[in-house]
TORFI-834032 format. One record per residue (C-alpha): y, x, z; residue in three letters. Coordinates in steps of 0.05 Angstrom, whole numbers, padded with zeros to 5 digits, always signed. Each point is the difference from the previous one (the first is absolute). Layout:
YXZALA ...
// end
This chain:
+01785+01836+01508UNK -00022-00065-00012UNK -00069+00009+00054UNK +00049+00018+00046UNK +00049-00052-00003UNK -00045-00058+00024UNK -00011+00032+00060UNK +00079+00020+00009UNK +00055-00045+00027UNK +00046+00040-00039UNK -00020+00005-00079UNK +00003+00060-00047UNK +00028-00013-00058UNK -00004+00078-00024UNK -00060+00025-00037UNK -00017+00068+00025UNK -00045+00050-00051UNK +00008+00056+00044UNK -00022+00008+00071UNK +00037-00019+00047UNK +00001-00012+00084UNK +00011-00057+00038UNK +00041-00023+00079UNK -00041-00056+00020UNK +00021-00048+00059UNK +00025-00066+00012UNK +00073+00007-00038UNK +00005+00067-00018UNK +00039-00015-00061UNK +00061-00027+00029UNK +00011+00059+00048UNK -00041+00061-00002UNK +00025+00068-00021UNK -00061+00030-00024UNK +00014-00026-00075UNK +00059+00028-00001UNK -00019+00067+00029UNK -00071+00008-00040UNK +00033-00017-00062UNK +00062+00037+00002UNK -00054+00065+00016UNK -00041-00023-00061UNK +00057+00006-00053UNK +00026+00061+00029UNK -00063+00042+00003UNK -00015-00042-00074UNK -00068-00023+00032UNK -00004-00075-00044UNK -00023-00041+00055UNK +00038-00058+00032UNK -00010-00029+00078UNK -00006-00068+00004UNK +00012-00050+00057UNK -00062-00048+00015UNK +00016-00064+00039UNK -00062-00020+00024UNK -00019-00052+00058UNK -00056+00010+00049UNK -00059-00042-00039UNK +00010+00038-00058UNK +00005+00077+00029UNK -00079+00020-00014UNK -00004-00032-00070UNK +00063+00046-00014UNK -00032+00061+00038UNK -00063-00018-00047UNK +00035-00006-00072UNK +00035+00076+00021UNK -00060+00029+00019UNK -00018-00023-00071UNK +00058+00019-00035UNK +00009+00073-00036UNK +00070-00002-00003UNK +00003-00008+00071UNK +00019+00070+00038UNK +00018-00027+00066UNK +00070-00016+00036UNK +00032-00029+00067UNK -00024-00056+00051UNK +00054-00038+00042UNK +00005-00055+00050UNK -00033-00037+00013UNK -00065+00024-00022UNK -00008+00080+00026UNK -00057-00017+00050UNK -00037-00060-00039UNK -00009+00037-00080UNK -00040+00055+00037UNK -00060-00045+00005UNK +00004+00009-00080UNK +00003+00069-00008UNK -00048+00051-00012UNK +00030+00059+00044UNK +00043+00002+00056UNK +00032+00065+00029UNK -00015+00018+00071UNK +00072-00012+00023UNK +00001-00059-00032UNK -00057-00017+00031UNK +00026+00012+00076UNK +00066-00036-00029UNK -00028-00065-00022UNK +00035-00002-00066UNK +00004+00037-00060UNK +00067-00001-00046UNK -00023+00029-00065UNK -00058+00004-00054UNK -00034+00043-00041UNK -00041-00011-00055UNK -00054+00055-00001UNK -00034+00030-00054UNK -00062-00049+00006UNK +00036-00058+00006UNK +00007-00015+00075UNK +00061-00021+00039UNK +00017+00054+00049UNK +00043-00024+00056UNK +00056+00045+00040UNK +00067-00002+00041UNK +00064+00036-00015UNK +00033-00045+00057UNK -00027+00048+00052UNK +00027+00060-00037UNK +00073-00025-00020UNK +00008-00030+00073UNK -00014+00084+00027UNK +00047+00024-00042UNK +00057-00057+00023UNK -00021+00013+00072UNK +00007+00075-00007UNK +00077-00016-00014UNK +00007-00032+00068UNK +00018+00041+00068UNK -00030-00051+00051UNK -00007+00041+00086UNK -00068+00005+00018UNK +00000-00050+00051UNK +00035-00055-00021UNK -00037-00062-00030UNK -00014-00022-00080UNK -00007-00066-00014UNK -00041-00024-00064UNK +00004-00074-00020UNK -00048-00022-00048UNK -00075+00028-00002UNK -00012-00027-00074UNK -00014+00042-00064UNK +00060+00048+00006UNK -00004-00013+00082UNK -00063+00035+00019UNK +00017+00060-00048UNK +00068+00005+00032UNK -00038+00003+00060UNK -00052+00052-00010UNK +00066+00046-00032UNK +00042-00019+00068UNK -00061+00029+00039UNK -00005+00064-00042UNK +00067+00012-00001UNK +00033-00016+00072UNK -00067+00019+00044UNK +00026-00012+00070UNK +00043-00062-00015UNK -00019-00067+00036UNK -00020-00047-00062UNK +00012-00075+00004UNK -00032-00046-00039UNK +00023-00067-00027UNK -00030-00051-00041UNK +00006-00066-00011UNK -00071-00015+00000UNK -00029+00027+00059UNK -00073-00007-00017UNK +00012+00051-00059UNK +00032+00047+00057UNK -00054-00011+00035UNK -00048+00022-00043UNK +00042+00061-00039UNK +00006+00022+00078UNK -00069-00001+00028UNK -00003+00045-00061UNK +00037+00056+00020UNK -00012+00050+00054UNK +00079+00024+00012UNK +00011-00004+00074UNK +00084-00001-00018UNK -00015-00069-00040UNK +00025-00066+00039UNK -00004-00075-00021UNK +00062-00045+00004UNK -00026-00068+00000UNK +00057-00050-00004UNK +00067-00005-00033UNK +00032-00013+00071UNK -00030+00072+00034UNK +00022+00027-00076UNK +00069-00016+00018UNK -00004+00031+00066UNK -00027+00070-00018UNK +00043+00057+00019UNK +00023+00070-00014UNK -00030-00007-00075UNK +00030+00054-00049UNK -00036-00027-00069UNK -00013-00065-00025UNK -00043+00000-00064UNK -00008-00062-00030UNK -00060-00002-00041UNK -00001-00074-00009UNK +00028-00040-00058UNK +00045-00032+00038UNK +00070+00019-00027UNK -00015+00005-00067UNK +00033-00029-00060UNK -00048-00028-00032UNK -00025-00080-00007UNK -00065-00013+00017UNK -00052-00072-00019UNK -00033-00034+00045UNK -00038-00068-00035UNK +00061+00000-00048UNK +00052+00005+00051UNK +00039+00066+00006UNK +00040+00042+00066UNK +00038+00063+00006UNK -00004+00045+00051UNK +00066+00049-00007UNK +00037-00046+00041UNK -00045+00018+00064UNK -00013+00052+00039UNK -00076+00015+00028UNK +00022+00011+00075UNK -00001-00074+00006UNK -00048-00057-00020UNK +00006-00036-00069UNK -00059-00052+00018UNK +00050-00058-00022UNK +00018+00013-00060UNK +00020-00053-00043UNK -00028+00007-00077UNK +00044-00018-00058UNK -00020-00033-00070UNK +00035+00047-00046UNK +00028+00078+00016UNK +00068-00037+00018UNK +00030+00050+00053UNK +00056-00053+00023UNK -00065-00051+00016UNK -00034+00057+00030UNK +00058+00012+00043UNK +00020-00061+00017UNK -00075-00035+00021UNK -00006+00074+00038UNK +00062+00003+00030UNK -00013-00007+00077UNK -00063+00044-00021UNK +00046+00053-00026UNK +00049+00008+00069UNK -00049-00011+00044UNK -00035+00064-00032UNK +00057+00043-00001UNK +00024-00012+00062UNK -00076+00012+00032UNK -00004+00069-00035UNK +00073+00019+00018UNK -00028-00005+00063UNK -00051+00055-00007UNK +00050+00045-00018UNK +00045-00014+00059UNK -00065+00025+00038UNK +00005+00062-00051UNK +00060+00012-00017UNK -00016+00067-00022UNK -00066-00015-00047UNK -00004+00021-00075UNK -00028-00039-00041UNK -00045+00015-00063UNK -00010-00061-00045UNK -00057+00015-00055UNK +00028-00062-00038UNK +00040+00030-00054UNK +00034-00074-00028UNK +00050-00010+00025UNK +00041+00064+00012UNK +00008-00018+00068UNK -00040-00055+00035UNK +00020-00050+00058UNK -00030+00051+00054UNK +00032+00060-00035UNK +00067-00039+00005UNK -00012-00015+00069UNK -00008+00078+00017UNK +00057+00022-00042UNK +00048-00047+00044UNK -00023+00042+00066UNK +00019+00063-00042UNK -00072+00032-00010UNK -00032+00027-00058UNK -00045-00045-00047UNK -00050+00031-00050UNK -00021-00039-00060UNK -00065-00007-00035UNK +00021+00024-00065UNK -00017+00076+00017UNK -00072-00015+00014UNK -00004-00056-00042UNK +00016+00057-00055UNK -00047+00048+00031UNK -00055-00037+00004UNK +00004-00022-00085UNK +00011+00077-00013UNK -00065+00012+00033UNK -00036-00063-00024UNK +00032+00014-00078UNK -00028+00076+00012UNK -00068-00014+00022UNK -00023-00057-00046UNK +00032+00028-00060UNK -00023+00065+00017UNK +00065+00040-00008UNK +00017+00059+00051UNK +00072+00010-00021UNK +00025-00050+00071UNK +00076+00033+00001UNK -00003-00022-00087UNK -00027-00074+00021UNK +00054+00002+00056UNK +00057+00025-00036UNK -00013-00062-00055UNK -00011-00055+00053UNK +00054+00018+00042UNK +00056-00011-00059UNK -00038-00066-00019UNK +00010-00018+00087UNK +00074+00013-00005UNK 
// end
């Protein structure tokens, strides 16, 4: 490992003589569940290859896509945040839906050595959706049109047809553009957090940004958290911290903190009978999820599809049919 570790923030100490897979993103190594899954699916089905989680910043993503193309112990593995949309440049193959997505969530290594890109997002996020009885009319709300965003997107308008969609992003110009792109005539653009607020008779919220999730990020060696917010209202002033110390956090983000809640509590006084669907899986429960369980309506968490989409991704790049064998082993490792 020792070709990979200059170009890794976190460094592996482990030698591996097998094959093995990798989850590459910005931190997957302090919170990502794919290790855990893979692995556990590994030993049971006695396959000896390990997944590993690759830290890796932005500079150094292509000379890492490079060394795997390179490498023959390399058989593929998991992408996450925040680099879904910008490691397709390096691939060989994209998928068509991945393609129309925008993002891609998994790689295979084929038999001639190229990187083939994919997305399982789309495909877990159908079979969460499918679990959820919205009426016809009423409006869904997705927040975030990221990675995981646009294929929760693309699922929403598969599954619910003859729903009016809103969009919300915190960029607009991405919106913008992911919009022009689409030909739905049910799709709608919410542009500010203020007419975000306002929006009525919504029956799902899916929150397909990060915001919510337990997890530090670093930004030029100073470090925030985002479970303490919800993404119903702006986090534009967040204050960054030194060191992960949550009471700092907390206490330089206080104002920050109630001024958020008590925005997004707001939206839910508007719709006080929305469900919400929250593909972050850590933690359990997240600020908006809290927020909807205190009106009395139903929350769904990301762990389901989050599960779904590694039994397809573990199925397809490992090439093993068996999906209810993979399922059975990652669901005991999940509990």
């Amino acid at each position: 490992m020792k070709r990979y570790n200059k170009f890794l923030s976190n460094k592996i100490k482990e030698t591996y003589k097998n094959k093995f897979a990798c989850i590459i993103g910005s931190n997957p190594s302090s919170g990502a569940r794919s290790p855990k899954l893979w692995n556990k699916a590994f030993k049971r089905l006695k396959m000896s290859l390990s997944m590993i989680p690759f830290d890796v910043k932005e500079k150094n993503l292509e000379k890492l896509v490079k060394i795997l193309k390179s490498d023959d112990k390399f058989i593929g593995g998991s992408v996450t945040i925040p680099y879904k949309s910008k490691i397709m440049k390096y691939l060989d193959k994209i998928d068509e839906n991945s393609k129309i997505i925008g993002s891609i969530n998994t790689i295979k290594k084929l038999k001639n050595g190229k990187l083939f890109g994919f997305n399982t997002d789309f495909e877990g996020c159908c079979k969460t959706l499918k679990r959820i009885r919205i009426k016809k009319n009423n409006k869904i709300l997705v927040l975030g049109i990221g990675g995981v965003g646009k294929a929760a997107v693309i699922s929403v308008l598969k599954i619910f047809k003859k729903n009016p969609i809103y969009l919300f992003n915190r960029s607009q110009n991405n919106l913008r553009k992911f919009f022009n792109n689409m030909s739905y005539k049910n799709l709608n653009i919410i542009e500010n957090f203020g007419k975000l607020r306002n929006l009525k008779d919504v029956e799902l919220v899916i929150n397909a940004t990060s915001v919510g999730f337990d997890c530090w990020f670093n930004k030029e060696k100073n470090f925030y958290n985002l479970k303490y917010f919800s993404p119903l209202s702006s986090i534009k002033k967040i204050k960054y911290v030194h060191s992960m110390d949550e009471k700092q956090f907390i206490s330089k983000n206080e104002f920050l903190i109630q001024e958020n809640f008590s925005n997004s509590y707001k939206f839910f006084k508007n719709n006080n009978n929305v469900k919400v669907f929250d593909i972050i899986y850590n933690p359990k429960k997240t600020v908006i999820q809290k927020i909807c369980e205190s009106f009395n309506n139903k929350i769904f968490n990301g762990s389901e599809m989050n599960l779904d989409q590694a039994v397809i991704a573990f199925a397809k790049v490992n090439e093993y049919k068996n999906y209810k064998k993979i399922q059975k082993f990652m669901l005991k490792q999940n509990r």
